[in-house]
GUDREN-806706 format. One record per residue: y, x, z of N, C-alpha, C, O in turn; residue number from 1; chain; residue in three letters. Coordinates in nm, 3 decimals, decimal comma, always signed. Atoms other than C-alpha are relative to their C-alpha. Example, Ala and Ser with C-alpha at 12.3 -4.5 7.8 and 13.67 -1.06 7.14 Angstrom:
% residues 2
n.yy|n.xx|n.zz|ca.yy|ca.xx|ca.zz|c.yy|c.xx|c.zz|o.yy|o.xx|o.zz|num|cadena|residuo
-0,119|+0,089|+0,000|-0,450|+1,230|+0,780|+0,120|+0,090|+0,000|+0,118|+0,194|+0,066|1|A|ALA .
-0,119|-0,082|-0,006|-0,106|+1,367|+0,714|+0,109|-0,077|+0,073|+0,220|-0,026|+0,090|2|A|SER .
END
This chain:
% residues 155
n.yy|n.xx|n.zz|ca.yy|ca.xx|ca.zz|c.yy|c.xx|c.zz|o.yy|o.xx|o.zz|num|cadena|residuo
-0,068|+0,017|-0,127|-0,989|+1,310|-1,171|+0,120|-0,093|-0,019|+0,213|-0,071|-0,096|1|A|UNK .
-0,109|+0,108|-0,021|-0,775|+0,998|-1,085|+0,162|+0,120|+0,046|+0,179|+0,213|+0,125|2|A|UNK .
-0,145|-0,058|-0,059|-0,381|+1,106|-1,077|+0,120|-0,103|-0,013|+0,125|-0,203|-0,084|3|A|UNK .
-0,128|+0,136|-0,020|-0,055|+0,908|-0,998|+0,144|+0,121|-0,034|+0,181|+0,206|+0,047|4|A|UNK .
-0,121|-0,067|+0,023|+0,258|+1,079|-1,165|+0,108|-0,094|+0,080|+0,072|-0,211|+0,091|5|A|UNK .
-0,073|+0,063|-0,113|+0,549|+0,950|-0,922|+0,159|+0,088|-0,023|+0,214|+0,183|+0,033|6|A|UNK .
-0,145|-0,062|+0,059|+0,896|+0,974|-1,157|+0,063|-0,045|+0,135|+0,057|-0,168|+0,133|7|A|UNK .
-0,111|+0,017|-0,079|+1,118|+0,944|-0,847|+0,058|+0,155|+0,074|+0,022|+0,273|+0,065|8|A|UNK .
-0,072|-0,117|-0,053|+1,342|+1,153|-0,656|-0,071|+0,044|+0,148|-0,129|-0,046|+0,208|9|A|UNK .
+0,051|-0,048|-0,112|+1,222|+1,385|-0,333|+0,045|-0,070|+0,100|-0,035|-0,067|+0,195|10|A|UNK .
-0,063|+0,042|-0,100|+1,442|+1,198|-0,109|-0,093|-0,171|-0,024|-0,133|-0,226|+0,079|11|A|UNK .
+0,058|+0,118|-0,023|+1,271|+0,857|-0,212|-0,168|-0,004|+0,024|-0,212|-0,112|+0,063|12|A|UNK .
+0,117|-0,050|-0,043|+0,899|+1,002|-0,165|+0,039|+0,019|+0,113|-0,070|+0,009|+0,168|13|A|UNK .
-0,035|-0,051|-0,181|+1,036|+1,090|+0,200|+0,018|-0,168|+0,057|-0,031|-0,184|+0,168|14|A|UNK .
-0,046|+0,147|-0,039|+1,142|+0,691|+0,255|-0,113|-0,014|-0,038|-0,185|+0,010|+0,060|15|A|UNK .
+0,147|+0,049|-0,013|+0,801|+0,594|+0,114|-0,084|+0,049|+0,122|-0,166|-0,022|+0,180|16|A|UNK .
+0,132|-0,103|-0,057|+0,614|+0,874|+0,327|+0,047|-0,098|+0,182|-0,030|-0,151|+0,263|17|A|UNK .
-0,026|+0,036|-0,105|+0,831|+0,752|+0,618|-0,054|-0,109|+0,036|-0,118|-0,121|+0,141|18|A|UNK .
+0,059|+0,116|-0,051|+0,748|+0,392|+0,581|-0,118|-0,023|-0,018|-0,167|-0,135|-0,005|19|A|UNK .
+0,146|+0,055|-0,008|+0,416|+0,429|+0,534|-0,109|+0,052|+0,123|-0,220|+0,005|+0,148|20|A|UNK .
-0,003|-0,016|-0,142|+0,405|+0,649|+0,892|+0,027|-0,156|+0,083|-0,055|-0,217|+0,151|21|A|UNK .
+0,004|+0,111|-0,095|+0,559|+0,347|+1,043|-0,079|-0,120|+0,005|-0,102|-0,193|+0,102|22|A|UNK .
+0,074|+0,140|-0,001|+0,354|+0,076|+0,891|-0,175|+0,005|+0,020|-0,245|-0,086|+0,063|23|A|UNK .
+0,111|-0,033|-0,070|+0,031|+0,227|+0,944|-0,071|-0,045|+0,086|-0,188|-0,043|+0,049|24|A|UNK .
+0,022|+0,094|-0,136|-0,048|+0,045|+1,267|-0,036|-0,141|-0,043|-0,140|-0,205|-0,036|25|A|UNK .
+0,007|+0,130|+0,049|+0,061|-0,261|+1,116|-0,105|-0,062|-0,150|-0,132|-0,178|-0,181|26|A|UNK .
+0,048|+0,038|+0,146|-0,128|-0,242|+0,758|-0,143|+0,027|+0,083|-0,231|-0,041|+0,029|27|A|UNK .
+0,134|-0,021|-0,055|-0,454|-0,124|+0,997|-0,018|-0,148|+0,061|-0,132|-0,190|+0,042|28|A|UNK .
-0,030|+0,142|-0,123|-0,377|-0,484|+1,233|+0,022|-0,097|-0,133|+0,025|-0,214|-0,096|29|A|UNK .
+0,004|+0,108|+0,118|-0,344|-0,678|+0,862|-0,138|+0,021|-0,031|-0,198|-0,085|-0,013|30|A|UNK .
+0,104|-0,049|+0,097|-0,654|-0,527|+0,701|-0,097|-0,111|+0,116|-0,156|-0,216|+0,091|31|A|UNK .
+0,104|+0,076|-0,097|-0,842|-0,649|+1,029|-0,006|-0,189|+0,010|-0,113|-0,250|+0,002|32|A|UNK .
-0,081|+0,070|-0,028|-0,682|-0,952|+1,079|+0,002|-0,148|-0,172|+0,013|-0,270|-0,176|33|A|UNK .
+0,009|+0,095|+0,109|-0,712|-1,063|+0,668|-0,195|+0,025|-0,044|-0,253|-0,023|-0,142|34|A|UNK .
+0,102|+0,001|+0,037|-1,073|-0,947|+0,701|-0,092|-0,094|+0,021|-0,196|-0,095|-0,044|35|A|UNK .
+0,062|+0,128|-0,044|-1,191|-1,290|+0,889|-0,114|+0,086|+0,077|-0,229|+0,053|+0,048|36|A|UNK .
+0,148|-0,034|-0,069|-1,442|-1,094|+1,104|-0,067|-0,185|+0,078|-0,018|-0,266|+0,157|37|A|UNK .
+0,024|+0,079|-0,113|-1,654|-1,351|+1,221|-0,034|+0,039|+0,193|-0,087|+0,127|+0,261|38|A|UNK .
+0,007|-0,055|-0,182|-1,638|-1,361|+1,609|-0,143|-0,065|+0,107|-0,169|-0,044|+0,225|39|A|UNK .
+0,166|+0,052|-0,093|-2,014|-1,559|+1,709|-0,053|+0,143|+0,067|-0,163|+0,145|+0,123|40|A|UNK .
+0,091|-0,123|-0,050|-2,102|-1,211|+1,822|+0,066|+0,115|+0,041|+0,065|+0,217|-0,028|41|A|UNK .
-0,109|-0,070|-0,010|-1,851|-1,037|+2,017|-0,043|+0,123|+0,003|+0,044|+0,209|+0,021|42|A|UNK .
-0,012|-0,184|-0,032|-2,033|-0,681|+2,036|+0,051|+0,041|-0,126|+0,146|+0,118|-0,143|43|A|UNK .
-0,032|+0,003|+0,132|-2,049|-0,725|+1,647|+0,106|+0,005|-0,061|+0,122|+0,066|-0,167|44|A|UNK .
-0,170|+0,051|+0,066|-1,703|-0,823|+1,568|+0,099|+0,121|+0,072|+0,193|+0,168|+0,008|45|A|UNK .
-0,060|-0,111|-0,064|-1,569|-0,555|+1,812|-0,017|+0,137|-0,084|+0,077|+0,207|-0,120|46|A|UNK .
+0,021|-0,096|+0,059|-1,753|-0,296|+1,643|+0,056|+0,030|-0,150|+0,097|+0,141|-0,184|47|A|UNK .
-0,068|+0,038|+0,129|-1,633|-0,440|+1,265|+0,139|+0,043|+0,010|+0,192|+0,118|-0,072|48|A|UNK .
-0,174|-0,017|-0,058|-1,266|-0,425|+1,430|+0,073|+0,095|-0,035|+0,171|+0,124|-0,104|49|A|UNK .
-0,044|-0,159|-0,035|-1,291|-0,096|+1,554|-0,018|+0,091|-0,146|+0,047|+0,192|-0,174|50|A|UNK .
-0,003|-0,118|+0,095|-1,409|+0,052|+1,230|+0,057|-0,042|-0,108|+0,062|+0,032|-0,207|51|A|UNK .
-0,121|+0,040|+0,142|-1,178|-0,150|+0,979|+0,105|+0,065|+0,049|+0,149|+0,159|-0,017|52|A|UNK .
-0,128|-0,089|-0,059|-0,886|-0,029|+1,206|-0,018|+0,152|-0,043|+0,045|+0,195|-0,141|53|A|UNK .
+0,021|-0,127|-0,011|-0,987|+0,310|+1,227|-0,005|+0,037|-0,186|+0,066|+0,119|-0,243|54|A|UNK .
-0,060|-0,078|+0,155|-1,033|+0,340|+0,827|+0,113|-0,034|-0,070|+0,164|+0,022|-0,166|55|A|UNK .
-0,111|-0,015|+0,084|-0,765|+0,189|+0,753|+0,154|+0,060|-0,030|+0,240|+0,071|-0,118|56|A|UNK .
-0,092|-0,040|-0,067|-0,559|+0,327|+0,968|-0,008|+0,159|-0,078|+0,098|+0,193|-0,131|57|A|UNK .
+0,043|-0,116|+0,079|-0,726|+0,702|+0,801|+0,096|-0,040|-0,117|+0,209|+0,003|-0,136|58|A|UNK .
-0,033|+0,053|+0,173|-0,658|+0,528|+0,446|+0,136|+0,043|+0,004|+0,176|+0,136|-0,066|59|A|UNK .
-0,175|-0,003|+0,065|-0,257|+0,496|+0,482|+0,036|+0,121|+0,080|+0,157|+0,134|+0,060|60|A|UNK .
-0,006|-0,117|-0,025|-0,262|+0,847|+0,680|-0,008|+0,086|-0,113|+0,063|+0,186|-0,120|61|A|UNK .
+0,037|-0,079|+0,125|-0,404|+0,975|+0,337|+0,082|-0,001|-0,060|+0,124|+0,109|-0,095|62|A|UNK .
-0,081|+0,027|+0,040|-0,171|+0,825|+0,189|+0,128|+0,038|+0,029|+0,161|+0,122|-0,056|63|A|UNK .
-0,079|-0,083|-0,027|+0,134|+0,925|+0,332|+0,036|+0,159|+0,020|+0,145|+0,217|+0,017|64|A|UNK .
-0,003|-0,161|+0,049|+0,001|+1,306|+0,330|-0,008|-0,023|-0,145|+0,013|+0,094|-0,175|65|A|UNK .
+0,041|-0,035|+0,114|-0,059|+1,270|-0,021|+0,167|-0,007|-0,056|+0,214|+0,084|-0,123|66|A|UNK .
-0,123|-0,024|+0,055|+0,310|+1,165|-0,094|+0,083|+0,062|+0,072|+0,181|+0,088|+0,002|67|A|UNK .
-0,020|-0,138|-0,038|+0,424|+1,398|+0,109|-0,006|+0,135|-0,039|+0,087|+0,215|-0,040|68|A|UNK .
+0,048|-0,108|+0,042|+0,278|+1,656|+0,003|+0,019|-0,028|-0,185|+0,074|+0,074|-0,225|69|A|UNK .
-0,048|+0,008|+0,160|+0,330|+1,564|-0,413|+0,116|+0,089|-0,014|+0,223|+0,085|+0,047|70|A|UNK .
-0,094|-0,103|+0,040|+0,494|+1,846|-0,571|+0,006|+0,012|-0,167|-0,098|-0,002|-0,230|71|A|UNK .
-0,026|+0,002|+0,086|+0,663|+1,884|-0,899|+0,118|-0,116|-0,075|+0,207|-0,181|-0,020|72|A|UNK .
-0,135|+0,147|+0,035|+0,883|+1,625|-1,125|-0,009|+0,003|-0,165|+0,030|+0,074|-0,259|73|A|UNK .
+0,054|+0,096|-0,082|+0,753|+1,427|-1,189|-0,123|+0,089|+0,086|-0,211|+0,167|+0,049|74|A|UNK .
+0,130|-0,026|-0,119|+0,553|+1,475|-0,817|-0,135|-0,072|-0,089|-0,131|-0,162|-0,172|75|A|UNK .
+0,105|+0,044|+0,050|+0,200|+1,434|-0,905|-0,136|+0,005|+0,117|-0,173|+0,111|+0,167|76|A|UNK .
+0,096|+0,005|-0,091|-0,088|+1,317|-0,669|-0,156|+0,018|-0,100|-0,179|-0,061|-0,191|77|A|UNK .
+0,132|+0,033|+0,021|-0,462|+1,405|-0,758|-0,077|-0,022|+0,067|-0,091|+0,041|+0,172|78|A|UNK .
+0,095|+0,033|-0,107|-0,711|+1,253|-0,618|-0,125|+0,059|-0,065|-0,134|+0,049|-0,188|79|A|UNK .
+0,054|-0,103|+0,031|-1,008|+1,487|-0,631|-0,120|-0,081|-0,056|-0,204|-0,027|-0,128|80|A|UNK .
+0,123|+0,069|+0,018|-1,260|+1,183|-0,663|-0,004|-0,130|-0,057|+0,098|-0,153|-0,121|81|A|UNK .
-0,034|+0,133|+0,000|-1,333|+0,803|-0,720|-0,001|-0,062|+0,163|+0,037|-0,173|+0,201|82|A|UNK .
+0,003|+0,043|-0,102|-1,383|+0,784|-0,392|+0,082|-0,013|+0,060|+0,105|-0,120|+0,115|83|A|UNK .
-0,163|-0,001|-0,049|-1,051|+0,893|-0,270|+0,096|-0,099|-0,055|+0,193|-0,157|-0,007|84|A|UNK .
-0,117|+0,080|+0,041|-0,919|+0,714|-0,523|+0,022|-0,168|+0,013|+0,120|-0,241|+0,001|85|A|UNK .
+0,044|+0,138|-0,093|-1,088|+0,383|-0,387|+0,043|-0,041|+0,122|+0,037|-0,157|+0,163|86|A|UNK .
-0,008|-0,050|-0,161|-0,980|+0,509|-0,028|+0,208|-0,056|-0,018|+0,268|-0,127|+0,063|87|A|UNK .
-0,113|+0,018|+0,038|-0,599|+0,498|-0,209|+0,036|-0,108|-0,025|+0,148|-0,133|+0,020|88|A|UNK .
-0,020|+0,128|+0,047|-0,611|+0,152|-0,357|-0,026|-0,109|+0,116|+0,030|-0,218|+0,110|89|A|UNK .
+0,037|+0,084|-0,113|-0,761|-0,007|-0,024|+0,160|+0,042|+0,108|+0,209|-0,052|+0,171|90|A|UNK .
-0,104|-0,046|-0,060|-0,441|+0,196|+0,153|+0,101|-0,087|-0,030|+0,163|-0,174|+0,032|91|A|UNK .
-0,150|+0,056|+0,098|-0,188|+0,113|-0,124|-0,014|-0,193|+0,016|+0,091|-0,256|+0,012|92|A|UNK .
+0,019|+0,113|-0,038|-0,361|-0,274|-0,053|+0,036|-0,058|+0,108|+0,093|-0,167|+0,115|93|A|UNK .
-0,028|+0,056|-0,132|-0,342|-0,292|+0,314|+0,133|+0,014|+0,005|+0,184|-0,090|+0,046|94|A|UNK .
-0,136|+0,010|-0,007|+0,026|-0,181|+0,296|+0,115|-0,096|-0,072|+0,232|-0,117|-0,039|95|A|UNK .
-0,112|+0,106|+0,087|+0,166|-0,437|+0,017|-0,089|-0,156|+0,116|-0,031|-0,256|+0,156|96|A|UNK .
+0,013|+0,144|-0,077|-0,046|-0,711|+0,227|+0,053|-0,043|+0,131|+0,041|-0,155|+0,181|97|A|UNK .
-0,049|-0,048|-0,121|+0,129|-0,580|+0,539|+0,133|-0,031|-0,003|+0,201|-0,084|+0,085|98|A|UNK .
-0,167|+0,015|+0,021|+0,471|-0,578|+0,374|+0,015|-0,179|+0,005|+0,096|-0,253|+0,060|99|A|UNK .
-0,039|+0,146|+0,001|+0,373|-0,933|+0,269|-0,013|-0,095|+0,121|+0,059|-0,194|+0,130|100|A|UNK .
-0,047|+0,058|-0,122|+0,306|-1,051|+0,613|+0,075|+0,003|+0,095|+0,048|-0,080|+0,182|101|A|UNK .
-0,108|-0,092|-0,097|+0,553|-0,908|+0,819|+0,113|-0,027|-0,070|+0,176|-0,127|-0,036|102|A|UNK .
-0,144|+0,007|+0,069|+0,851|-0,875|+0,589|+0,068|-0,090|-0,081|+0,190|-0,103|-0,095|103|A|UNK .
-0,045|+0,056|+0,096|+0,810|-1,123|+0,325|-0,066|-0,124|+0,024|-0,108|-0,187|-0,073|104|A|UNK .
+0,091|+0,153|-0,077|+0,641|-1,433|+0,511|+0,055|-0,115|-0,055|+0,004|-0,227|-0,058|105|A|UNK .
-0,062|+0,150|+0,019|+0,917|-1,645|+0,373|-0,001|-0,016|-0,164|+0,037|-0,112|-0,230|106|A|UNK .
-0,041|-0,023|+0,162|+0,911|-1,531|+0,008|-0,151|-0,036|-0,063|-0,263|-0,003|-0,025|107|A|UNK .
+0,164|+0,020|+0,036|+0,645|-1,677|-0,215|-0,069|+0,105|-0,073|-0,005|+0,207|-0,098|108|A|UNK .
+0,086|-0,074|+0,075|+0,366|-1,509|-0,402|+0,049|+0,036|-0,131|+0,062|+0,153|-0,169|109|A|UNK .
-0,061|+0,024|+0,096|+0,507|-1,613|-0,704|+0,159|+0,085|-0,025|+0,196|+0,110|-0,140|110|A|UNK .
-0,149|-0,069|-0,064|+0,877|-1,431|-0,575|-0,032|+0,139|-0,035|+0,025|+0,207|-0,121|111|A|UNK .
+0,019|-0,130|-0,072|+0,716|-1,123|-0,453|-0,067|+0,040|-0,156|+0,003|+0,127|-0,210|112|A|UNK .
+0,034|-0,080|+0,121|+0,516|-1,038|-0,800|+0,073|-0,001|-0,146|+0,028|+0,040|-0,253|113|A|UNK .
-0,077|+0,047|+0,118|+0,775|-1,140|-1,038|+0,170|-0,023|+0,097|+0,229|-0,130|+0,113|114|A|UNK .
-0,128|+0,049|-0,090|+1,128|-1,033|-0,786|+0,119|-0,003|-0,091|+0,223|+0,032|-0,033|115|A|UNK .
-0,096|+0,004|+0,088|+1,358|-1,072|-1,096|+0,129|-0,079|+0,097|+0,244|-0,037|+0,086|116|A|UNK .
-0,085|+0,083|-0,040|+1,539|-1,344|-0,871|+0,063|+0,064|+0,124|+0,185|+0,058|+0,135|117|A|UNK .
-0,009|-0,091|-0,101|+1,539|-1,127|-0,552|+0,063|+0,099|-0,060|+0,095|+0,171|+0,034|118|A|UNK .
-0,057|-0,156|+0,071|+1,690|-0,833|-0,759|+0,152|-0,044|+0,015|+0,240|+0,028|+0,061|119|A|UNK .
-0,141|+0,041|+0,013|+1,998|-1,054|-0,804|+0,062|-0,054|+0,128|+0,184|-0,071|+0,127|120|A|UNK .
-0,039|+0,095|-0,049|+2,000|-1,244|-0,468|+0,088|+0,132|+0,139|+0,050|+0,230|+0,203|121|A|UNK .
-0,119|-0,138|-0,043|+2,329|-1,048|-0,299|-0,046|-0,020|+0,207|-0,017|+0,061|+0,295|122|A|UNK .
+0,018|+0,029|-0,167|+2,187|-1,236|+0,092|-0,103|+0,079|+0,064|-0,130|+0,079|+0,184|123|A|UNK .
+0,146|-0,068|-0,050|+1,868|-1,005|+0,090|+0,059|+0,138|+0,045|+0,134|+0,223|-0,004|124|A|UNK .
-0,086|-0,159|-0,054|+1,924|-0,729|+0,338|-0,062|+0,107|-0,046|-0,175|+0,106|-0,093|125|A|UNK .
+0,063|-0,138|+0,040|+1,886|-0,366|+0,266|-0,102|-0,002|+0,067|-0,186|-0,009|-0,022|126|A|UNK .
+0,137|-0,025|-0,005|+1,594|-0,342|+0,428|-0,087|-0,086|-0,041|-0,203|-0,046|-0,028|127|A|UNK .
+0,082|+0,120|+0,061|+1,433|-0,637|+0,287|-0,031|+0,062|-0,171|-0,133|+0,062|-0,239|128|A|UNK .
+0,021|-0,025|+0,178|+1,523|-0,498|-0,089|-0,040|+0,127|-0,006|-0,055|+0,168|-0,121|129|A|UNK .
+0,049|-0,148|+0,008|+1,403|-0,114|+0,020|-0,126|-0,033|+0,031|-0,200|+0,045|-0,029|130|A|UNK .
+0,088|+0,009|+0,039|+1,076|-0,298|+0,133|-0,056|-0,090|-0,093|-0,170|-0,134|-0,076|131|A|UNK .
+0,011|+0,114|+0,123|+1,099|-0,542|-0,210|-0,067|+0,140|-0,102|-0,168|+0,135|-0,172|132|A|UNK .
+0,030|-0,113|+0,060|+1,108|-0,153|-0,348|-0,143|+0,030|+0,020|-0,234|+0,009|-0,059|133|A|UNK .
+0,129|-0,026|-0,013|+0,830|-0,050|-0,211|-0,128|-0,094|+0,012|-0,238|-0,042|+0,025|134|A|UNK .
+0,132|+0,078|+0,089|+0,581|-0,327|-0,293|-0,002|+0,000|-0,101|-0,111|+0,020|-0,154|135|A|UNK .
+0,058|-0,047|+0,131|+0,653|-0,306|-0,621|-0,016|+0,143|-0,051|-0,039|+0,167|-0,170|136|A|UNK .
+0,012|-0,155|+0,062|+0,636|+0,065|-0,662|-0,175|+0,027|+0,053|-0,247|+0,105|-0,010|137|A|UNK .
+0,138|-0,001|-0,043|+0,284|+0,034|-0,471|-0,086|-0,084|-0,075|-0,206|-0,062|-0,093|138|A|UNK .
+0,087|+0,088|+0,119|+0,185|-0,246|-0,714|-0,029|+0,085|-0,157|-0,128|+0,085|-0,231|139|A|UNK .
+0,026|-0,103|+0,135|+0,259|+0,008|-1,015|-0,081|+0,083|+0,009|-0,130|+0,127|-0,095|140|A|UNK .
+0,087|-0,129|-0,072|+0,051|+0,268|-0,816|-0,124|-0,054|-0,053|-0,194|-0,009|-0,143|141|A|UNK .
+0,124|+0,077|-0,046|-0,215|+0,015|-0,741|-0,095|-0,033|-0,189|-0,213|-0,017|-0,219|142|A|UNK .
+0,063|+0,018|+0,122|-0,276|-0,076|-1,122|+0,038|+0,192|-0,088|-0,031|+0,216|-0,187|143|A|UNK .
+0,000|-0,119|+0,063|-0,203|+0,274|-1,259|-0,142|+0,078|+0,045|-0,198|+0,167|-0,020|144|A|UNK .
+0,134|-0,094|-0,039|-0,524|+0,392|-1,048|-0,114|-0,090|-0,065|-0,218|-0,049|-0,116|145|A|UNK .
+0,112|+0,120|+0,090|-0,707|+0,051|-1,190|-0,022|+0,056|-0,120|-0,134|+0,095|-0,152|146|A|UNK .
+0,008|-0,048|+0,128|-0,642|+0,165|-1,509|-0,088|+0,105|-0,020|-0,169|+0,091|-0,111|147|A|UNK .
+0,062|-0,107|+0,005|-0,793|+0,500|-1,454|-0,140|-0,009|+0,011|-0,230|+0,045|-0,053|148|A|UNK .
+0,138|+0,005|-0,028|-1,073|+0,383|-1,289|-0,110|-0,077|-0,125|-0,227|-0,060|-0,160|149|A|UNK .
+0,090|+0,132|+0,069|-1,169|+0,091|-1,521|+0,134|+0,015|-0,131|+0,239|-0,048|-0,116|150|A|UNK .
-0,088|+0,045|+0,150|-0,961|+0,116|-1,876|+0,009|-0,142|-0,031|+0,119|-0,192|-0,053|151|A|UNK .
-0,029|+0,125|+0,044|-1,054|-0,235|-1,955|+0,015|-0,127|+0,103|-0,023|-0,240|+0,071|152|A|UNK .
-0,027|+0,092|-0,099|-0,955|-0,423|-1,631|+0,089|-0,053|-0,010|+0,099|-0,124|+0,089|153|A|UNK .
-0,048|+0,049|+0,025|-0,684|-0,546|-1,772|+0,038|-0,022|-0,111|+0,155|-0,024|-0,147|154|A|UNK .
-0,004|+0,024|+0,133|-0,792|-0,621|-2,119|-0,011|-0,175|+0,047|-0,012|-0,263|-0,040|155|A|UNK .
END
């Protein structure tokens, strides 16, 4: 069974859980949105829409009960399956691609996976560097479940 130990404090699991209530909407409206549905066939593309929204929208619901609900200290999430834990990585995906369109539109790729420079830069507002936090704490997630799943995915 896939698990995510999560050294932080209860009060910063509550700011994750929170922002991943609010972005929900928005990481369901990215997922769709970076999926290219083609549109030659509007019943088709409607139906694609409706059911990328709808899981992904599930996905970061899971997600936010799950860190929510993490208990101990280090909190510890298990995911009971690979499936869930597939269900987690597509979540933990739509929300860093969400952060990156929305929040970080101006910051490059290059910035955002390597924010050594952003760590220091004193003009980035608190909420910019609380969601700088939380992409990379979702990127550590994101390969900590890789790992589990696949040991040599990043041999």
């Amino acid at each position: 069974m896939p698990e995510l130990r999560l050294s932080m404090t209860a009060e910063a699991r509550t700011v994750l859980t929170d922002l991943l209530k609010l972005i929900a909407p928005a990481a369901a409206r990215v997922s769709v949105n970076r999926a290219q549905i083609p549109d030659n066939d509007l019943e088709i593309a409607g139906f694609w829409t409706e059911n990328l929204s709808a899981h992904a929208t599930e996905e970061a619901r899971l997600l936010a009960h799950a860190f929510a609900q993490a208990k101990g200290d280090p909190a510890v999430i298990i995911l009971r399956d690979e499936a869930q834990a597939c269900a987690f990585l597509r979540a933990l995906s739509a929300v860093r691609f969400a952060l990156r369109d929305l929040v970080f539109a101006d910051i490059s790729d290059d910035q955002l996976e390597d924010p050594s420079d952003l760590d220091d830069d004193e003009s980035l507002p608190t909420e910019k560097r609380h969601a700088l936090a939380c992409y990379a704490c979702f990127g550590q997630l994101q390969q900590s479940l890789i790992r589990q799943l696949d040991p040599e995915a990043f041999n």
